[in-house]
C-alpha positions as CSV (number, residue, x, y, z in Angstrom):
1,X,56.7,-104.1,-58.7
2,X,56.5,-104.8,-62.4
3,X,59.3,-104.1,-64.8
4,X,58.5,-102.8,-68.4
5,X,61.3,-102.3,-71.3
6,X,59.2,-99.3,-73.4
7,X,61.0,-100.3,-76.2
8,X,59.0,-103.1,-76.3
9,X,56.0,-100.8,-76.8
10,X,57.0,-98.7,-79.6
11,X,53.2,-98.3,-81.3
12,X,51.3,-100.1,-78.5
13,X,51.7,-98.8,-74.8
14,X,49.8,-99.5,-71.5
15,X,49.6,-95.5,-70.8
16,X,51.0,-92.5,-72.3
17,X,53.2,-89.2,-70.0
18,X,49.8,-87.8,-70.1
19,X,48.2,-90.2,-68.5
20,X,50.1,-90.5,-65.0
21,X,50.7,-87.9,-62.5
22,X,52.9,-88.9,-59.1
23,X,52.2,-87.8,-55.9
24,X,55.4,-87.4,-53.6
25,X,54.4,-87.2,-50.1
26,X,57.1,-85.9,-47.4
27,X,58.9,-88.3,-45.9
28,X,57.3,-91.4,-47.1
29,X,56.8,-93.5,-50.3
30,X,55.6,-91.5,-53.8
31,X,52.2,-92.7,-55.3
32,X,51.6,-93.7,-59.4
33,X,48.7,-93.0,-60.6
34,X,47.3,-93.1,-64.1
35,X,44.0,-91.7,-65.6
36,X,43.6,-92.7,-68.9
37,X,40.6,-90.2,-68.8
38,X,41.2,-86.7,-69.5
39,X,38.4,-85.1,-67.9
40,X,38.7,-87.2,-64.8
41,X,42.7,-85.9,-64.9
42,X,41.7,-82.4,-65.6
43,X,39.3,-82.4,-62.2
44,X,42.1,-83.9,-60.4
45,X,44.8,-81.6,-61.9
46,X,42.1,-78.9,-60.9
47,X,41.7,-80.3,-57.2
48,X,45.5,-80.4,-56.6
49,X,46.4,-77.3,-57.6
50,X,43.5,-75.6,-55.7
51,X,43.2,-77.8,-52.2
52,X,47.6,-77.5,-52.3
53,X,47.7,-74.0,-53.4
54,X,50.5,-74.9,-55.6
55,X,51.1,-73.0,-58.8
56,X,54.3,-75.3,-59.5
57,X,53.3,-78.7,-57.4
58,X,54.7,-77.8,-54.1
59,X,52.5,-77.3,-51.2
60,X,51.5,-73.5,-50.5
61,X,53.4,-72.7,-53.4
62,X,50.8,-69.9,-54.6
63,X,51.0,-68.9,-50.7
64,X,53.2,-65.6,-52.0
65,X,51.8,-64.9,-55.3
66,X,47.8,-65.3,-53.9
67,X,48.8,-62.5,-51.0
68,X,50.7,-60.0,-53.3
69,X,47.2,-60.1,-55.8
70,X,45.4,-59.8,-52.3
71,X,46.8,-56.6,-51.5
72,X,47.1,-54.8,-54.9
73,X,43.1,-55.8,-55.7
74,X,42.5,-54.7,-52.3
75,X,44.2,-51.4,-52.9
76,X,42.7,-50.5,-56.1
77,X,39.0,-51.9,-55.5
78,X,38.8,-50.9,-51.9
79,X,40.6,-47.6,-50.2
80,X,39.2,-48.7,-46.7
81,X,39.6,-51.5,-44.8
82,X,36.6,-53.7,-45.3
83,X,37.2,-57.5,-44.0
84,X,33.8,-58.3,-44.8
85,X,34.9,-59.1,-48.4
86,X,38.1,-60.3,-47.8
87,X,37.5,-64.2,-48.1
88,X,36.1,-63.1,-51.6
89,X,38.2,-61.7,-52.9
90,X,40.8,-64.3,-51.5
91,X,38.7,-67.1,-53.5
92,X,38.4,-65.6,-56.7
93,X,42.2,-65.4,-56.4
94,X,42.9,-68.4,-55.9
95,X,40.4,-69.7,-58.7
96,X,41.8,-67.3,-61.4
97,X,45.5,-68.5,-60.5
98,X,44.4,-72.3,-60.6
99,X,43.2,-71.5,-63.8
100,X,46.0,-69.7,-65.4
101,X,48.2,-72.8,-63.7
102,X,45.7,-75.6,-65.1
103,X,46.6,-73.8,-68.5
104,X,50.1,-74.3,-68.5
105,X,49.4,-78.3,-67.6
106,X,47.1,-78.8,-70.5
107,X,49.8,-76.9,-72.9
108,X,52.4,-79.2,-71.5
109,X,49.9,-82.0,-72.4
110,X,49.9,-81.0,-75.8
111,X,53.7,-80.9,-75.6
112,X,54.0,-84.4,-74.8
113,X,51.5,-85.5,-77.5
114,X,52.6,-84.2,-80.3
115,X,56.5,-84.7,-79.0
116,X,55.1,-88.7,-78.9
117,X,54.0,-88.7,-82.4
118,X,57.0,-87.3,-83.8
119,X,58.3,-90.7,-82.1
120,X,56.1,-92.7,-83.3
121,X,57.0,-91.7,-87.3
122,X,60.4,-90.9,-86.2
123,X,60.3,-87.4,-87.0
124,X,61.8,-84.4,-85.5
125,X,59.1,-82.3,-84.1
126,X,60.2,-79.6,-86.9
127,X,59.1,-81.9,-89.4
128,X,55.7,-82.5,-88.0
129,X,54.9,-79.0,-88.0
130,X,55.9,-78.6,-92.0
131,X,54.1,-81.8,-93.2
């Protein structure tokens, strides 16, 4: 394990918040990871959230949310029961709520980078925005 004092890295780091993502497993150690590419990050930020269901990075977290859409789509797009559709209309679900989830991550990524600039010029954020 290799110790690293950030101050020491105040306009010159190995990776930026944007950049790693950690993977806690149940029960056993967590996993680092950093993609400096965003593209590769956004797939994997893509693959999580769909292959976990997770809308807030816990397992089956979209589990609830998924099954309440379920029901009202079903209800207003079909009045009888027709199973024959069903999976469907359970993947577009899911696909529209990764994507509305993969939005908040990339707003949060712009969060971070423009909270790191401020840093870097030693600005409040406030004054980022008015110069």
């Amino acid at each position: 394990m290799m110790s690293v004092d950030i101050r020491t890295f105040k306009h010159e780091s190995p990776m930026y918040a944007w950049e790693c993502i950690t993977l806690k497993i149940k029960d056993k150690n967590d996993i680092y990871l950093i993609i400096k590419n965003e593209e590769i990050m956004s797939q994997f930020i893509k693959f999580l959230i769909y292959s976990l269901h997770t809308i807030d990075g816990n397992r089956e977290s979209m589990r609830p949310l998924s099954m309440d859409l379920f029901r009202k789509y079903k209800k207003k797009i079909y009045l009888r029961d027709n199973n024959d559709k069903d999976w469907e209309i359970d993947s577009m679900i899911k696909h529209q709520v990764m994507l509305q989830v993969f939005v908040k991550y990339r707003l949060m990524r712009v969060k971070m980078k423009i909270s790191y600039n401020a840093h870097l010029k030693s600005y409040t954020i406030l004054e980022i925005w008015l110069r």
